[in-house]
mmCIF file of the C-alpha atoms, coordinates in Angstrom:
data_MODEL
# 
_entry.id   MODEL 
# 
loop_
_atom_site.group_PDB 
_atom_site.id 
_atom_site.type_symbol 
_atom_site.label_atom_id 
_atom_site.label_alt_id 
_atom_site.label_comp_id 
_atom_site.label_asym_id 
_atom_site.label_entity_id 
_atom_site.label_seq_id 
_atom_site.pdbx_PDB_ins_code 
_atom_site.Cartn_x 
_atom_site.Cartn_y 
_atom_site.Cartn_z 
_atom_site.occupancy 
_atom_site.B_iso_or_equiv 
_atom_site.pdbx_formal_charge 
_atom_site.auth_seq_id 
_atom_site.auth_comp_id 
_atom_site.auth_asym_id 
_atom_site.auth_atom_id 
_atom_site.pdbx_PDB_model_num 
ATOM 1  C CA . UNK A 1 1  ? 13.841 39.315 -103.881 1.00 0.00 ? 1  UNK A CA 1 
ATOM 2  C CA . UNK A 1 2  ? 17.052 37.654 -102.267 1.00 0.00 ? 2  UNK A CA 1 
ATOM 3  C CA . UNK A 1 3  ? 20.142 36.658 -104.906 1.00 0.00 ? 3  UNK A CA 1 
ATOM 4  C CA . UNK A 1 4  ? 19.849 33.077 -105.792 1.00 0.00 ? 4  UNK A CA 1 
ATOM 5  C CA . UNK A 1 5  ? 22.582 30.808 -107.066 1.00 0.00 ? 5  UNK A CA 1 
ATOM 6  C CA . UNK A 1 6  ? 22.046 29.861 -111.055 1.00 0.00 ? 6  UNK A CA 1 
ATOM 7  C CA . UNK A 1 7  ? 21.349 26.629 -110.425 1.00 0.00 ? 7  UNK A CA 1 
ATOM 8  C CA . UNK A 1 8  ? 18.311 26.690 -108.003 1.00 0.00 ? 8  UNK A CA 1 
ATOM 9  C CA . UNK A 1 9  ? 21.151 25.323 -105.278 1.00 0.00 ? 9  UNK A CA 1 
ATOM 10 C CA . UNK A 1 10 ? 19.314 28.561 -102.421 1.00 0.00 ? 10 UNK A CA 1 
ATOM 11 C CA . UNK A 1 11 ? 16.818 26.760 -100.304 1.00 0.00 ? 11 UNK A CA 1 
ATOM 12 C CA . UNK A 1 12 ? 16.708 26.133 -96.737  1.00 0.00 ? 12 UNK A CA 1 
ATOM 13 C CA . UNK A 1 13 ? 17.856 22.801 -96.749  1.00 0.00 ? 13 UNK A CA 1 
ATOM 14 C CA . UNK A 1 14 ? 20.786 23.597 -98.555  1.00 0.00 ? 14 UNK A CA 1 
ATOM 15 C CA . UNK A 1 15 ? 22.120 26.318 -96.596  1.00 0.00 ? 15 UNK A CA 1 
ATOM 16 C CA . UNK A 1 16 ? 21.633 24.344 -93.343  1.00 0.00 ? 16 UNK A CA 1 
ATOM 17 C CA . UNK A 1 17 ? 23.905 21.538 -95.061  1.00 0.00 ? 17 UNK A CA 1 
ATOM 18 C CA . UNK A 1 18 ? 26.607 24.399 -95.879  1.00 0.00 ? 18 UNK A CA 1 
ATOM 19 C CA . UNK A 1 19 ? 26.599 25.360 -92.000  1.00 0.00 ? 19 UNK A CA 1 
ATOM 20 C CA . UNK A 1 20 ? 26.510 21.837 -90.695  1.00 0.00 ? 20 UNK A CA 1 
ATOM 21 C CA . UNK A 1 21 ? 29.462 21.154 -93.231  1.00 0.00 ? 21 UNK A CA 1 
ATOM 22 C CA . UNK A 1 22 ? 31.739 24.466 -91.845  1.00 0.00 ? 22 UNK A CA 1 
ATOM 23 C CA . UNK A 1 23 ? 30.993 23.438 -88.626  1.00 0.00 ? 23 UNK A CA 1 
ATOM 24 C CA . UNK A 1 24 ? 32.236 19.925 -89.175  1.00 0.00 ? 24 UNK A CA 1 
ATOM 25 C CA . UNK A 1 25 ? 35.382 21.272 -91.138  1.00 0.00 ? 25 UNK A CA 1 
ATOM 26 C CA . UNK A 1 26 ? 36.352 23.765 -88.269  1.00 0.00 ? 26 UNK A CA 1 
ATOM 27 C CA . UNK A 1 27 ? 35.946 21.046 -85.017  1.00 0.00 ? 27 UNK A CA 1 
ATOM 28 C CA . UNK A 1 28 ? 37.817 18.652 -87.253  1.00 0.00 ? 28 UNK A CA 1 
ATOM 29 C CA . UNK A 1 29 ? 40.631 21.638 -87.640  1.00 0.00 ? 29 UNK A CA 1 
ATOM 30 C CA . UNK A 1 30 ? 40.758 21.969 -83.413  1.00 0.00 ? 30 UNK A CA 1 
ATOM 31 C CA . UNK A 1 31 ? 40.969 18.250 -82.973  1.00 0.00 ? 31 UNK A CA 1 
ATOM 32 C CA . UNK A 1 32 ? 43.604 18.378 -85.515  1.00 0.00 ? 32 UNK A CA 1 
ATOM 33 C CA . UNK A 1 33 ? 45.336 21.654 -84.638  1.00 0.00 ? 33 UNK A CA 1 
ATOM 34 C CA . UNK A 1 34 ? 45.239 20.063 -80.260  1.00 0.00 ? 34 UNK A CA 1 
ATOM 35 C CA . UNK A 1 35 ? 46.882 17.218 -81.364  1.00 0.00 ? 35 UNK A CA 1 
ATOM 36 C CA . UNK A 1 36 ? 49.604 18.970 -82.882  1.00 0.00 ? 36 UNK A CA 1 
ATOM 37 C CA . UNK A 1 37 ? 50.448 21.879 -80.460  1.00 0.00 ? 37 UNK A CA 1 
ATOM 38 C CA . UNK A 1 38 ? 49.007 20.165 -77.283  1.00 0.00 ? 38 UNK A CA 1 
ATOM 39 C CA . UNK A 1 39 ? 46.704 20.737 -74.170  1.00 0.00 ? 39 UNK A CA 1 
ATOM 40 C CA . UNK A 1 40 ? 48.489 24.169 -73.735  1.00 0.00 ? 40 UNK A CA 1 
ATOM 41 C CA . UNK A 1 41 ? 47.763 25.917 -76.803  1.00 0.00 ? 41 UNK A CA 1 
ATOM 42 C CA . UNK A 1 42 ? 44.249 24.529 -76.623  1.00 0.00 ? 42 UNK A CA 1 
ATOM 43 C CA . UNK A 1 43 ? 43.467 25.873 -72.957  1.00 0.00 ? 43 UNK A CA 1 
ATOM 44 C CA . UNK A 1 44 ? 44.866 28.927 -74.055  1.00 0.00 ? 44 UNK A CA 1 
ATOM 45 C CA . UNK A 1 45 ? 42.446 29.243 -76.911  1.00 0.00 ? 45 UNK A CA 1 
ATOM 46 C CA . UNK A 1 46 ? 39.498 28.561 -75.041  1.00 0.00 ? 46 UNK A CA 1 
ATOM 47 C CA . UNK A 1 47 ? 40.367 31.391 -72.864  1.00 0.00 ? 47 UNK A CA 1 
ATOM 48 C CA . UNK A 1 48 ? 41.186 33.585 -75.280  1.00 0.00 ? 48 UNK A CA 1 
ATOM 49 C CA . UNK A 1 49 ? 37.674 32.591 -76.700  1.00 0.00 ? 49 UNK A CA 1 
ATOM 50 C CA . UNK A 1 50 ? 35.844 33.987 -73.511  1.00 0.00 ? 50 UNK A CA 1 
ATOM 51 C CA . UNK A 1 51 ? 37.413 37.108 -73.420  1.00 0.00 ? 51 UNK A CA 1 
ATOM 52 C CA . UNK A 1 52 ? 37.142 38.004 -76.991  1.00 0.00 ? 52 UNK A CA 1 
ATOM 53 C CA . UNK A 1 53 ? 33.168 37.082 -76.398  1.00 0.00 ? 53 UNK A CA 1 
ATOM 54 C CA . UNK A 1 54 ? 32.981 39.111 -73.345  1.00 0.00 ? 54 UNK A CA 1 
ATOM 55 C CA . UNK A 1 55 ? 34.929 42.032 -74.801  1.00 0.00 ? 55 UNK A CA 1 
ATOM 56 C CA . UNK A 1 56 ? 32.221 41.746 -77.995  1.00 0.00 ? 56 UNK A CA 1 
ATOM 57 C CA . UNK A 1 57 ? 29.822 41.594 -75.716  1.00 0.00 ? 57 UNK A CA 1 
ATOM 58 C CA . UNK A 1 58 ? 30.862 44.681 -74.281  1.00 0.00 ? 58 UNK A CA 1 
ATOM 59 C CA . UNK A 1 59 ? 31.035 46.462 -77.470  1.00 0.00 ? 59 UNK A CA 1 
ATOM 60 C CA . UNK A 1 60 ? 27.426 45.529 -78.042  1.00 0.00 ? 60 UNK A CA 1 
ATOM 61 C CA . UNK A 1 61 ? 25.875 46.369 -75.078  1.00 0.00 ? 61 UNK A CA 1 
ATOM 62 C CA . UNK A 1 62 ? 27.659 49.957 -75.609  1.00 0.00 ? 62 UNK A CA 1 
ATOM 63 C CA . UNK A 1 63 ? 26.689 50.737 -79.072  1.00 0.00 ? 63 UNK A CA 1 
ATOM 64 C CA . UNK A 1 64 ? 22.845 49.954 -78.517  1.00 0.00 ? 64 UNK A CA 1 
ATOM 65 C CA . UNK A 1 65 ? 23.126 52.128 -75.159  1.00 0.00 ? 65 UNK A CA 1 
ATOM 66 C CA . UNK A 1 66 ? 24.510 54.946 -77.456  1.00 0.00 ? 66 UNK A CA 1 
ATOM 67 C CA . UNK A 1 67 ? 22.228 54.255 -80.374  1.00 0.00 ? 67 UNK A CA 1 
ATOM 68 C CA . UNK A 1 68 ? 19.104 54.575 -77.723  1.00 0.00 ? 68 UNK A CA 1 
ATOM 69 C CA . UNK A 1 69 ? 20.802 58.005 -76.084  1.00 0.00 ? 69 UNK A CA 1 
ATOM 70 C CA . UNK A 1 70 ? 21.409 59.190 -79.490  1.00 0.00 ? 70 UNK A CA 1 
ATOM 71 C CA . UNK A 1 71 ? 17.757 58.452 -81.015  1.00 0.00 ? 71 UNK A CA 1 
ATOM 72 C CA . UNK A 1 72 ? 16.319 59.828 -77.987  1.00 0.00 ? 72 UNK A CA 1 
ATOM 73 C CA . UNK A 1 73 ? 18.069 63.541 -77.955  1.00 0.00 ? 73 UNK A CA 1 
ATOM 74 C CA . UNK A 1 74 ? 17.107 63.757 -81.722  1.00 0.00 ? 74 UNK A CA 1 
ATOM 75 C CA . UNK A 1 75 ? 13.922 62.444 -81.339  1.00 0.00 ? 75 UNK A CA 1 
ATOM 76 C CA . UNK A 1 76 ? 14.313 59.904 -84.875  1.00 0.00 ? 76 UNK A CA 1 
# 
């Protein structure tokens, strides 16, 4: 059975409201953070962004191709 809070506040819709809310809080915190640093900083972020995803990306792919070489020279 999965951990509920004490007051019944678990469901569905109230972890979709919790997401929606981060969400909200972290675009507001890039409009925020643009305005104050400019275009530059925010370019640069958004770069930075796509090669952190690519490099995680990376990292994926190679740890399931080593988990599937692994499980199939020890046969588990």
């Amino acid at each position: 059975m999965p951990p509920t809070l004490p007051w019944g506040f678990s469901g569905w819709h109230f972890g979709r409201s919790f997401l929606l809310a981060s969400t909200n809080f972290f675009i507001q915190l890039g409009i925020v953070l643009s305005m104050f640093l400019g275009w530059q900083f925010v370019v640069g972020g958004i770069l930075l962004l796509e090669k952190a995803l690519k490099c995680l990306a990376f990292i994926s792919f190679m740890s399931l191709l080593i988990g599937i070489q692994v499980k199939y020279i020890f046969n588990y």
